[in-house]
KEKE-3310 file (N, C-alpha, C; in steps of 0.2 Angstrom, whole numbers, plus 5000, padded with zeros to 4 digits):
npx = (5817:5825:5819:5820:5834:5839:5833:5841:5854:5850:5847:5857:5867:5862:5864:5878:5882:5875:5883:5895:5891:5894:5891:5898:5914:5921:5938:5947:5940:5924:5907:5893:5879:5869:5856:5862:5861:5848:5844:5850:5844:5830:5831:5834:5820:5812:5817:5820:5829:5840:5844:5845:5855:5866:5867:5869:5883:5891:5889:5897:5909:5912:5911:5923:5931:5928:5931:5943:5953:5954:5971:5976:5979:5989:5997:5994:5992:5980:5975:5971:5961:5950:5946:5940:5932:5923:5923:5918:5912:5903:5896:5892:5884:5875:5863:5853:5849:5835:5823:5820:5819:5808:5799:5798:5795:5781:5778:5771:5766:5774:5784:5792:5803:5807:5812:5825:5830:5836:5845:5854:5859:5864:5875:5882:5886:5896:5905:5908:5913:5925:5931:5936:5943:5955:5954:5958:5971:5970:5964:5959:5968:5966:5956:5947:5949:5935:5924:5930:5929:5915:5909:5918:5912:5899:5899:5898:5887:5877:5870:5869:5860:5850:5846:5844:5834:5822:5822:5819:5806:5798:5798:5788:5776:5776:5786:5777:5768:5777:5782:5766)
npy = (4500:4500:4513:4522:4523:4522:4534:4544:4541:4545:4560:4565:4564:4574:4586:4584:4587:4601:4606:4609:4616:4629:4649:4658:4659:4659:4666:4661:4649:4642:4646:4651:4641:4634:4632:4621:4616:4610:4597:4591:4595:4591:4578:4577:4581:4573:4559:4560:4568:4561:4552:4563:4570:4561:4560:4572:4575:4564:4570:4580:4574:4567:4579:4585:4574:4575:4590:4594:4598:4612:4618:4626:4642:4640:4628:4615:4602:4603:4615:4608:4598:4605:4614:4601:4598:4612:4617:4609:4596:4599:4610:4608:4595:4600:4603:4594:4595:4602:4595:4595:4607:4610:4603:4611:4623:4620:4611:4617:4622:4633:4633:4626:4634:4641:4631:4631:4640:4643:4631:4633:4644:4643:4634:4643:4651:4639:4643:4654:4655:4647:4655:4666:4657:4649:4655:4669:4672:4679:4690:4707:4722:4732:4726:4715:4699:4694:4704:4703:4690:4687:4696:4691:4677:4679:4686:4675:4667:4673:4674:4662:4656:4665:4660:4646:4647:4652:4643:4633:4639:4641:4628:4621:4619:4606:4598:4597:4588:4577:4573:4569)
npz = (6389:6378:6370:6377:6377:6363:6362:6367:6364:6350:6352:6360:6351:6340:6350:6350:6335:6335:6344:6336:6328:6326:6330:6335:6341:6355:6360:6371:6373:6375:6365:6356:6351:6339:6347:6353:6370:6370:6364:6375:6387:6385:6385:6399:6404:6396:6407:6417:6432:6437:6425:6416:6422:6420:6406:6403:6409:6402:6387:6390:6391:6379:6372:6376:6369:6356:6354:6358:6374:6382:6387:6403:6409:6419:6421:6430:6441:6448:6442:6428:6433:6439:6429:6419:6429:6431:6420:6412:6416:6426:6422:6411:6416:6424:6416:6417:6427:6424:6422:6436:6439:6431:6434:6449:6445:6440:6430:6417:6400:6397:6409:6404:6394:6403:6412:6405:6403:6416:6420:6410:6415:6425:6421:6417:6426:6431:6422:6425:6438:6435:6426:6435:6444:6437:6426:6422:6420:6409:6410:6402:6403:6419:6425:6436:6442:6445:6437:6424:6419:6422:6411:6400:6400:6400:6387:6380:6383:6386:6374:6371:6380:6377:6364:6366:6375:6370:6360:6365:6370:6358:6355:6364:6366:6358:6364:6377:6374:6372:6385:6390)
capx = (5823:5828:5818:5824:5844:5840:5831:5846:5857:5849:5846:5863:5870:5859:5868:5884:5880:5872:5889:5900:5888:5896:5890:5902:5919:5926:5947:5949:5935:5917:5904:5887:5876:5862:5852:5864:5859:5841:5841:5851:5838:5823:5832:5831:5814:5809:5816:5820:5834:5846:5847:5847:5862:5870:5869:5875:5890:5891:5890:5902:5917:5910:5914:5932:5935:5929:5935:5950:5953:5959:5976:5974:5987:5993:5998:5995:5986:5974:5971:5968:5955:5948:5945:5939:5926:5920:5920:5913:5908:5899:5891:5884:5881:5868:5860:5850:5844:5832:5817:5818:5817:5801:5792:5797:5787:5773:5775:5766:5770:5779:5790:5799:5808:5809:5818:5830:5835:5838:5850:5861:5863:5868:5879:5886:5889:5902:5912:5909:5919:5931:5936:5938:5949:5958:5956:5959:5979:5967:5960:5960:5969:5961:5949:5948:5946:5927:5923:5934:5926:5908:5913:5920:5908:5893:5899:5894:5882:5872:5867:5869:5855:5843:5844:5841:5826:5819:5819:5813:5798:5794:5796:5786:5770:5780:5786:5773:5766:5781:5780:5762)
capy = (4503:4501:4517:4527:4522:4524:4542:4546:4541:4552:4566:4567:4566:4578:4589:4585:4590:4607:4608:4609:4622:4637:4657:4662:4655:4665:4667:4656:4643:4644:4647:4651:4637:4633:4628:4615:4609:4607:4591:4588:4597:4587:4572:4578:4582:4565:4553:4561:4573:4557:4551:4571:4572:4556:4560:4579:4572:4560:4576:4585:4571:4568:4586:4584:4570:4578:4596:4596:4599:4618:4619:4631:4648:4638:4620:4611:4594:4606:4619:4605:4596:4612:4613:4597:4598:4617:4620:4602:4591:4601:4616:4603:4590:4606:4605:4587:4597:4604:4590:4596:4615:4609:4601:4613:4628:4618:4608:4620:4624:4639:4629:4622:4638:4643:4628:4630:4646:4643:4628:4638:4651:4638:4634:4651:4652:4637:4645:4663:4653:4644:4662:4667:4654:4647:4658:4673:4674:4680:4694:4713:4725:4735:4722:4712:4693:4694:4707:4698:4683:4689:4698:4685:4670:4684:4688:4672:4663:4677:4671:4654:4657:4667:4656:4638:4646:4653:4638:4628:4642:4637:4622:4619:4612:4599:4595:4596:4581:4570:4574:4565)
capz = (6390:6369:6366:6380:6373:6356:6360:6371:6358:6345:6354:6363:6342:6339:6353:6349:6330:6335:6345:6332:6320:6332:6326:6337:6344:6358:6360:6376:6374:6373:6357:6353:6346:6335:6353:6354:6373:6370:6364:6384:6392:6382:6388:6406:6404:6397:6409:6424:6433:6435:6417:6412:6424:6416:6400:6402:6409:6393:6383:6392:6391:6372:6368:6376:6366:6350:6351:6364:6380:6383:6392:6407:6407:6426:6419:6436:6439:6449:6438:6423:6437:6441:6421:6419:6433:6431:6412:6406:6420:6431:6417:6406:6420:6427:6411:6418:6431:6419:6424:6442:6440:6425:6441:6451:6442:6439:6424:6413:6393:6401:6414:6401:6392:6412:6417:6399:6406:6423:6418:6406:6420:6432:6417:6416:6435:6431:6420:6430:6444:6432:6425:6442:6447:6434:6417:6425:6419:6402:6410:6399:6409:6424:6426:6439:6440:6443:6432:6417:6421:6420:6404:6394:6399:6398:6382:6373:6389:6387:6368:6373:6385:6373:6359:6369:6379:6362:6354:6371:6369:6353:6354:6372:6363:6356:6370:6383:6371:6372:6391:6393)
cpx = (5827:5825:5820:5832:5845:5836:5836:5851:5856:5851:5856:5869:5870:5863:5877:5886:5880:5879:5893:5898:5889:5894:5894:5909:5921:5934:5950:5946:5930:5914:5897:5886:5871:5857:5855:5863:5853:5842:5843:5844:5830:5823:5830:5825:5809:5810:5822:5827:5840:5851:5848:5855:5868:5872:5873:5883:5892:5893:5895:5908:5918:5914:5920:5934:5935:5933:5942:5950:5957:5964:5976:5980:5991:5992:5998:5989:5981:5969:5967:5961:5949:5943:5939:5931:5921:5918:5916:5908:5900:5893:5888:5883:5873:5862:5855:5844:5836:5823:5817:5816:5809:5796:5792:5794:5781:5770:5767:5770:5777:5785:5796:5805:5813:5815:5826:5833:5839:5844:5855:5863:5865:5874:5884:5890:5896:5908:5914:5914:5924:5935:5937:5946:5955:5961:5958:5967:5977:5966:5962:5964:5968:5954:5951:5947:5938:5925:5924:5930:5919:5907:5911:5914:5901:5894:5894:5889:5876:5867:5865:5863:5850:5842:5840:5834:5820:5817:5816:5806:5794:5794:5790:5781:5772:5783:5784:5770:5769:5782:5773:5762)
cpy = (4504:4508:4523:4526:4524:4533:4546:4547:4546:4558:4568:4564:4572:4584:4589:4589:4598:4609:4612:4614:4628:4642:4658:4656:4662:4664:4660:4651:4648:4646:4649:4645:4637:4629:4623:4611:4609:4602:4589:4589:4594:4581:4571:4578:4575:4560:4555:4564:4568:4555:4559:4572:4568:4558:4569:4578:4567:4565:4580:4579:4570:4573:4587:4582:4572:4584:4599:4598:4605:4616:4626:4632:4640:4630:4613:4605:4598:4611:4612:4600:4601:4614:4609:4596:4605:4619:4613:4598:4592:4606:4612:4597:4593:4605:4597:4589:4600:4599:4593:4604:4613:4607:4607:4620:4627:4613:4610:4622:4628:4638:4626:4625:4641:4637:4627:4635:4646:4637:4631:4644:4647:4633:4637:4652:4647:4639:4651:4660:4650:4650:4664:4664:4650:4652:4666:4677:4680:4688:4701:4716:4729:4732:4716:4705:4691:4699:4705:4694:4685:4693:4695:4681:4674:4685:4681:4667:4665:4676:4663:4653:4658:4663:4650:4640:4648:4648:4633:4631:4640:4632:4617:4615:4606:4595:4594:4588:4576:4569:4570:4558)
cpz = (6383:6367:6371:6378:6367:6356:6363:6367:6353:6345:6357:6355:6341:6343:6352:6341:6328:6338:6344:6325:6325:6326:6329:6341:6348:6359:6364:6376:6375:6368:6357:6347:6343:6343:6354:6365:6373:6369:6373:6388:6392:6385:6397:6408:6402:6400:6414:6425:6435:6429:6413:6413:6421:6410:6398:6403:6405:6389:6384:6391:6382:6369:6369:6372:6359:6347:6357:6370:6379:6389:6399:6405:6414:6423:6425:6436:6442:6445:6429:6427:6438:6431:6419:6423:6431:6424:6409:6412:6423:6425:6414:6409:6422:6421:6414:6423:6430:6421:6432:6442:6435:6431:6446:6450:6438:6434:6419:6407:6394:6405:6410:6397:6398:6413:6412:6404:6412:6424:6415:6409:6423:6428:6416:6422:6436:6429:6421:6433:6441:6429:6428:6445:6441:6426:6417:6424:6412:6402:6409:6407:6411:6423:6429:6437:6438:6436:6425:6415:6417:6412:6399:6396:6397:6390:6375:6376:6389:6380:6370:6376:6380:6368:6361:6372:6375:6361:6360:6371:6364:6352:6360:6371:6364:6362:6375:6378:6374:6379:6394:6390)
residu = (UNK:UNK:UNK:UNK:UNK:UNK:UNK:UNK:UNK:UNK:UNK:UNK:UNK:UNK:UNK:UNK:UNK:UNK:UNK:UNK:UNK:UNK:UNK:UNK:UNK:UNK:UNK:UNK:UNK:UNK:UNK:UNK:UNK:UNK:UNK:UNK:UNK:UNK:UNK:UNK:UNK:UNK:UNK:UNK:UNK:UNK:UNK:UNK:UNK:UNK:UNK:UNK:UNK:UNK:UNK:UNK:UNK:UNK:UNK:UNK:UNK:UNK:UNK:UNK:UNK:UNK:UNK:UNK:UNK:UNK:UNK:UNK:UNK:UNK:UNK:UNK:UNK:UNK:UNK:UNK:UNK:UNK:UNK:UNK:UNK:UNK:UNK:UNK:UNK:UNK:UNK:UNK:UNK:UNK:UNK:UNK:UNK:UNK:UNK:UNK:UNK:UNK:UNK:UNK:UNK:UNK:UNK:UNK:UNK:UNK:UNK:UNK:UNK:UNK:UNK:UNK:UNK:UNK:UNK:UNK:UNK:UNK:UNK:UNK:UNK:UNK:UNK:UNK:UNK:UNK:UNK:UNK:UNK:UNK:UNK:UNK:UNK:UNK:UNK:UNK:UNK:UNK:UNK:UNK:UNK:UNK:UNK:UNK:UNK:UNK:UNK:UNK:UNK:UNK:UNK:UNK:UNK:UNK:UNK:UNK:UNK:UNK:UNK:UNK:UNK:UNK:UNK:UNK:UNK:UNK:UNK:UNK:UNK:UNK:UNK:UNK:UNK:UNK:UNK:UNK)
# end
């Protein structure tokens, strides 16, 4: 239990670290990182889709408390719940699931950029439906909600995505190691 706390620990540094080294900020929230949630997704991968789930949601109240809580345009206890659960809770809680999608294509070298990807699109899908329903006062004009939405979170979800499962590819060896 001391090496999985202390590797938990590291890595979820590590992740908050990579965080904070943004290449892009976008207006409203969100950023492109240095692979900032790989280290989560490693942790999921090491010690199962529970503690990935756990420690995502760790990461997400972490990076509240670090870099602020955005205020929604609709100032209400819902839309700031709505906030709360869809931009932090739930997007980098998904990131845990990362160990389930790795088993479920096979646990092969290759499963493991796979299951990077397929978390940070199920990442993306929360802030699609948080720009939908909530961020949506934001939205350019003659552009619907969806469209806005997909847009903007596309805009920096869709680097977010290439870099992490990049650097999952090359990293995969190394990882399939710490995996046996």
């Amino acid at each position: 239990m001391t090496k999985k706390l202390t590797t938990t620990g590291v890595l979820l540094a590590l992740s908050l670290v990579l965080s904070m080294l943004r290449i892009f900020d976008a207006p409203y929230g969100g950023s492109v990182t240095p692979a900032s949630m790989l280290p989560i997704i490693i942790l999921s991968l090491l010690y199962g889709t529970k503690w990935g789930l756990l420690t995502g949601t760790v990461f997400a109240i972490l990076s509240m408390l670090l870099t602020g809580f955005p205020a929604p345009p609709v100032g209400n206890a819902a839309s700031y719940l709505l906030v709360f659960f869809l931009d932090y809770i739930l997007a980098f809680g998904f990131l845990g699931l990362a160990s389930f999608f790795y088993k479920l294509y096979g646990k092969k070298p290759l499963s493991i950029p796979l299951s990077a990807a397929t978390v940070i699109f199920l990442r993306f899908l929360c802030h699609f439906a948080s720009g939908i329903l909530i961020w949506s006062a934001y939205a350019w004009e003659g552009y619907g909600a969806a469209a806005y939405s997909f847009l903007y979170n596309g805009s920096y979800m869709l680097f977010e995505l290439l870099i992490t499962t990049a650097a999952a590819f090359a990293a995969r060896n190394f990882i399939s190691k710490l995996l046996k």
